[in-house]
C-alpha positions in Angstrom: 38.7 -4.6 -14.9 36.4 -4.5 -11.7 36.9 -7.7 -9.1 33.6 -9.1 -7.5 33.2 -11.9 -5.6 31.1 -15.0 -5.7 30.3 -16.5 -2.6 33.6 -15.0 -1.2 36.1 -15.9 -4.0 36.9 -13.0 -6.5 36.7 -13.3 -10.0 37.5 -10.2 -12.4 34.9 -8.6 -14.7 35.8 -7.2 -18.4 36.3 -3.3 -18.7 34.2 -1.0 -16.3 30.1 0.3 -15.8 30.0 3.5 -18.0 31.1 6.8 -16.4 28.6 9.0 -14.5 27.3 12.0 -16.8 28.3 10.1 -20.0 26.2 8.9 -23.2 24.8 5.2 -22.2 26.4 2.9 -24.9 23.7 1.9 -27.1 22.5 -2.0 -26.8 20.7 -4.5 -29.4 19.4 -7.2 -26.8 16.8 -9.9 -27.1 12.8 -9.7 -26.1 11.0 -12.3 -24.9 9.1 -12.7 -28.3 13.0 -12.6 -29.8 12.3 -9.4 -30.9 15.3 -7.0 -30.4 15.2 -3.8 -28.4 17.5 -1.0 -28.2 17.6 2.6 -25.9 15.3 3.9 -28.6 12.5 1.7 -27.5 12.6 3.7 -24.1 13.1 7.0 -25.1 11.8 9.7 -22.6 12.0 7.6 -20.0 14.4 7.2 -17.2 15.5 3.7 -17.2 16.7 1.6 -14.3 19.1 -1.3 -15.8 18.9 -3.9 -13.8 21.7 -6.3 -14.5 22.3 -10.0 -13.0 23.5 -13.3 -13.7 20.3 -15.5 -13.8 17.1 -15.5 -13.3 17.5 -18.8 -11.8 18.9 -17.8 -8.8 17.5 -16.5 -5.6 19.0 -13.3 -5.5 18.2 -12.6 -8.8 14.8 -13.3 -9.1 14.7 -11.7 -6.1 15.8 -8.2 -7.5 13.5 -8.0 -10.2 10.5 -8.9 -8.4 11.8 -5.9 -5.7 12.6 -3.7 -8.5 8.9 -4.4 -10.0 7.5 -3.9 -6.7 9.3 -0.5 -5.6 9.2 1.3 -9.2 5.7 0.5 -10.0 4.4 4.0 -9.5 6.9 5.5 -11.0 6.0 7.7 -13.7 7.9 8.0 -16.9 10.4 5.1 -15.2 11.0 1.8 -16.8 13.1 -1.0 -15.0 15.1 -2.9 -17.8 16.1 -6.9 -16.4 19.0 -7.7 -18.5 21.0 -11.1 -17.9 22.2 -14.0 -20.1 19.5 -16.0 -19.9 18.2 -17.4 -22.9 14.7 -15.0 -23.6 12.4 -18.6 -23.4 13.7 -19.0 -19.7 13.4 -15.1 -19.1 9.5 -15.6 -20.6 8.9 -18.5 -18.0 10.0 -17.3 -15.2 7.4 -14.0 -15.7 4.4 -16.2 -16.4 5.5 -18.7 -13.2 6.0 -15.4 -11.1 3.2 -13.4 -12.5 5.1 -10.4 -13.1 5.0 -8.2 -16.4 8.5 -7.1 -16.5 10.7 -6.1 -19.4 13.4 -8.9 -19.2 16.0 -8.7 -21.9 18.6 -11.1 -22.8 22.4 -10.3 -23.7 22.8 -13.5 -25.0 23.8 -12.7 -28.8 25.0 -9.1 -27.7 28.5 -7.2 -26.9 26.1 -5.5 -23.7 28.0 -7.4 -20.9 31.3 -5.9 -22.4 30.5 -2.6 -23.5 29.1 -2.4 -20.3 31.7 -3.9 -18.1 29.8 -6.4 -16.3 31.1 -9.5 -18.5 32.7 -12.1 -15.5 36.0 -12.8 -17.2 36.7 -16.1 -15.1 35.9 -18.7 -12.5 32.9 -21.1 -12.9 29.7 -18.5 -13.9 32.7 -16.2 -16.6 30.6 -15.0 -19.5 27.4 -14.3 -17.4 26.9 -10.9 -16.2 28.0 -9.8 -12.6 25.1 -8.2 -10.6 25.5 -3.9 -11.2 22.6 -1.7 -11.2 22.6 1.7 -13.9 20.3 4.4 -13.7 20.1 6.3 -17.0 17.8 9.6 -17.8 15.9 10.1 -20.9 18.2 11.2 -23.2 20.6 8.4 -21.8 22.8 10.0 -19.5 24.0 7.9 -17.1 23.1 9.2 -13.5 23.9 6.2 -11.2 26.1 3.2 -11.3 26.5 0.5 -8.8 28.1 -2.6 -9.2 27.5 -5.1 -6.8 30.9 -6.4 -4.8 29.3 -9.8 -3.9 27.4 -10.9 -6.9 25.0 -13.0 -3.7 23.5 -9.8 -2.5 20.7 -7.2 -3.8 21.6 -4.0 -4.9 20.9 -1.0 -2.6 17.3 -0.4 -4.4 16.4 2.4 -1.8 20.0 4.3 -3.3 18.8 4.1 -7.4 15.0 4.7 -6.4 16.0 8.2 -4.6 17.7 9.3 -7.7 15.0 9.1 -9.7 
């Protein structure tokens, strides 16, 4: 378990981010179009998991449209937005922001566990706590930050340079 705070109060997260230099685990999570996609549907690219509660929150929108603005050059990079919000709400929010980013949802999937972001209590427990993890092309993961106060941005600049 990992503590993280909300607007000062902690609150305890299920298990831990996967080690540096190990195997990613594997995820089935939902596309827009409620199709499913997996680390396959990357494959030989690095990818930048970015990880949040919702969408509908500042902070959050805020890192995906700062993530899609900083990585868009990037060659061979894809930034993956994965939270628990249902994928009809993931698909508005790209049309009303005019941003074509790959959103995924963890709403049917183990991801928030098996990846130890899973806020075990207090009034958001069950959405995913803000963490950032940067994975190579065969799925080694490189990078891992998880955000102490789930109200601020990741450090972009930090997962950008190790690309």
């Amino acid at each position: 378990m990992t503590t993280v705070t909300f607007l000062g109060t902690p609150f305890k997260t299920v298990g831990a981010l996967p080690k540096i230099n190990s195997l990613a685990p594997d995820f089935a999570l939902v596309r827009k179009d409620l199709s499913e996609a997996n680390l396959q549907n990357f494959a030989g690219k690095k990818k930048i998991l970015n990880i949040f509660p919702s969408l509908d929150t500042k902070t959050c929108a805020l890192s995906v449209k700062q993530f899609y603005h900083k990585a868009a050059n990037l060659k061979d990079v894809v930034v993956i937005n994965i939270s628990m919000d249902l994928p009809f709400a993931q698909a508005r929010f790209c049309t009303q922001e005019s941003v074509n980013v790959e959103v995924l949802s963890a709403f049917r999937s183990s991801f928030p566990i098996d990846y130890g972001v899973q806020i075990a209590e207090g009034p958001i427990r069950g959405l995913c706590s803000r963490a950032v993890v940067l994975l190579d092309e065969n799925n080694k993961v490189l990078y891992t930050e998880q955000v102490q106060e789930i109200s601020h941005e990741p450090n972009y600049d930090k997962v950008l340079a190790l690309v």
